[in-house]
C-alpha positions, 0 to 999 in steps of 0.5 A: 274888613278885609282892608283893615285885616290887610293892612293889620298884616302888613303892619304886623310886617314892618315890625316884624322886620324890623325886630329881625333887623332887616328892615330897610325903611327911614335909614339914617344918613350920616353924609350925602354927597350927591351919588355916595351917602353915608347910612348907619349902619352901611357906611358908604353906599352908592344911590341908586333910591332916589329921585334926584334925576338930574343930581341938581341936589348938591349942585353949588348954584342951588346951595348957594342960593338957598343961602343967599336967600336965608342971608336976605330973608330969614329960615321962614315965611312969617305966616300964610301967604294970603296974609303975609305973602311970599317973597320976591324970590317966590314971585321970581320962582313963579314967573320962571315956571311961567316963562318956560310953560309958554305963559301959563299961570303959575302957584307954588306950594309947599309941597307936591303933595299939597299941590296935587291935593288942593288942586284936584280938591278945589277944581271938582265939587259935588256937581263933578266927576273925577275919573282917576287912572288907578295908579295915580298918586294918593295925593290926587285920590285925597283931593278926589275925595275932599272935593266931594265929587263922584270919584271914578277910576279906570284900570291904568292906561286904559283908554276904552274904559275911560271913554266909557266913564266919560260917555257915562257922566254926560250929566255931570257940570264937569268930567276931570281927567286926573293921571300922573304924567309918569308913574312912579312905581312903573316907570311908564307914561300916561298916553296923554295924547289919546287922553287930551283927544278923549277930553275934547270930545267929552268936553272934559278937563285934565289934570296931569301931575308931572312930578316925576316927570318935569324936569327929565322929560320932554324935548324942553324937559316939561313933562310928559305932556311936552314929550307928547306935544300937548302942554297947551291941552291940559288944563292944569299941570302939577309939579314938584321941586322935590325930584329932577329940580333939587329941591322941595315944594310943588308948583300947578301951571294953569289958567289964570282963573284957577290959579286965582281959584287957588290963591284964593281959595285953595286950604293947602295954600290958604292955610299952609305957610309958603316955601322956605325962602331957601327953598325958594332960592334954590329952586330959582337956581335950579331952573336958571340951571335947566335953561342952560344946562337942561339938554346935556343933563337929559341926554345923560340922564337917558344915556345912562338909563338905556344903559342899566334897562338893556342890561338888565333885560339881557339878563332877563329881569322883569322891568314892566314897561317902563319907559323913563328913569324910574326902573322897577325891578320886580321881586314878588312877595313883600319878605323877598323885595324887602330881604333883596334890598336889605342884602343890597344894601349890605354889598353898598348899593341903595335901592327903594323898596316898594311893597304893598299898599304902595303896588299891588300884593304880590308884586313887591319892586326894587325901584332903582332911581336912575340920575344923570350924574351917575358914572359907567362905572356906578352902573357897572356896579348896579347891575353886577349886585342885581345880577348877584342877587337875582341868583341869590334870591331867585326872582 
């Protein structure tokens, strides 16, 4: 009752805000040129909301091959992908991911959360135990719970709790280990180093969703995983299209006998059309792209978030512990995070608000997206509008 009596109240918010017109959720985009939008009713604005890492999103490589890939193959893929297939497009797409993961076998699904759900949901059955990090995206919680499976979870990052769990499950067929690489909300890491030893000792599986991560991270940019040295440790990797590739849709890198697993069985892939081919053909470009430009574009992407994170600390804002790209700004109370976006948003500088349910109650954000095409001079234009606001609002 006391869920339902929350999320009554934050639904009686959102509409709240917007009759009072300040909110800044589903705004409509006119144009979009990478760094600069066009939002009704702003006008032009610089991006600091979004997930596009490394700006690949409006790189000419990947459009134009998503439009090769329209010009030889249509908008869509027919039907499922077990009856009608895919193209070779997504047969390239795959061997890519594979390659560059040191020959691990790779999926494509429509969409990261369709990975992250049919992966968790067909590697655990009632038999099993999924022990979750309690920050772990909502998609792995989903396929947690439609796995039938005895769901788990350990305050974040806590490797004393997570051991007890592991010792407490000893009967159970399997123990899988489900984290997000990097958390989208924090910013932090997963400290996949003690998590792959823990699961060693207890003969445990790992599941490790890196949509955040891939792409951006790591001495190879395959994660946090890479980052850590233990990509050859987790037994399945869950990716998206949709932040530092520019693109959309979601990969796992596995064993080849869960990748049959999922081809086979799998709803979220059995039963969902595959990929758009220009999806498809964009996503090819992309990682043709990071094979070749994929190290000077992460040493900007860090450049440019050391830049913004010491800034910011200097001036005392509370960043949690982020250690990425993604950097919180806390706020406090929901109407504050939201009336501190909102007033952002009209000096022309775009921020993502994260409220509850999405972070704990109380502890409303701004997350602020950094990329690897943003200039000095956008930064300089970030920090002086946070600065503002953080004496305007006092947070």
């Amino acid at each position: 009752m006391a869920l339902k009596a929350d999320l009554s109240a934050l639904q009686d918010s959102y509409l709240r805000w917007e009759k009072e017109g300040v909110s800044p959720f589903f705004p409509v985009v006119q144009s979009n040129q990478g760094n600069t939008v066009t939002i009704d009713p702003h006008g032009e604005m610089i991006m600091f909301g979004s997930c596009d890492y490394l700006g690949l999103s409006q790189h000419p490589a990947l459009k134009q091959g998503a439009i090769e890939a329209i010009e030889s193959f249509g908008t869509n893929t027919y039907a499922s992908q077990l009856i009608c297939g895919h193209t070779r497009i997504h047969e390239a797409v795959e061997a890519k991911l594979s390659k560059m993961s040191g020959g691990r076998a790779a999926i494509m699904f429509p969409s990261g959360m369709s990975a992250s759900q049919g992966s968790v949901g067909t590697i655990a059955s009632n038999e099993d135990v999924v022990i979750n990090d309690r920050l772990a995206h909502s998609s792995l919680f989903m396929g947690s719970r439609l796995s039938g499976a005895e769901v788990r979870t350990f305050p974040h990052n806590s490797m004393k709790r997570l051991e007890t769990i592991l010792r407490e499950s000893a009967d159970k067929r399997r123990r899988i280990i489900v984290v997000d690489g990097l958390y989208s909300a924090d910013g932090d890491y997963a400290p996949l180093d003690r998590i792959t030893e823990l699961a060693a000792e207890y003969d445990a599986l790992t599941v490790v969703d890196e949509a955040h991560s891939f792409g951006s991270i790591g001495p190879n940019g395959l994660g946090v995983a890479d980052h850590f040295g233990v990509l050859n440790k987790i037994d399945v990797l869950i990716g998206t299209m949709s932040k530092s590739l520019g693109s959309i849709g979601g990969f796992v890198l596995t064993h080849e006998w869960f990748e049959r697993e999922l081809r086979y069985m799998s709803p979220s892939y059995t039963s969902s059309r595959g990929s758009a081919p220009a999806v498809a053909g964009a996503t090819l470009a992309s990682l043709n792209l990071l094979e070749t430009e994929g190290e000077q574009l992460r040493r900007k992407l860090k450049a440019n978030t050391e830049f913004i994170t010491v800034r910011l600390r200097e001036a005392g804002f509370n960043l949690l512990n982020t250690r990425s790209q993604i950097v919180p700004v806390v706020v406090g109370t929901e109407d504050k995070t939201v009336a501190v976006a909102q007033w952002l948003w009209g000096r022309g500088i775009v921020v993502a608000p994260f409220v509850y349910p999405h972070v704990p109650l109380g502890s409303g954000r701004l997350r602020v997206g950094v990329s690897s095409t943003h200039t000095t001079d956008e930064c300089e234009q970030l920090i002086a509008a946070l600065t503002e606001a953080k004496k305007e609002f006092d947070f």
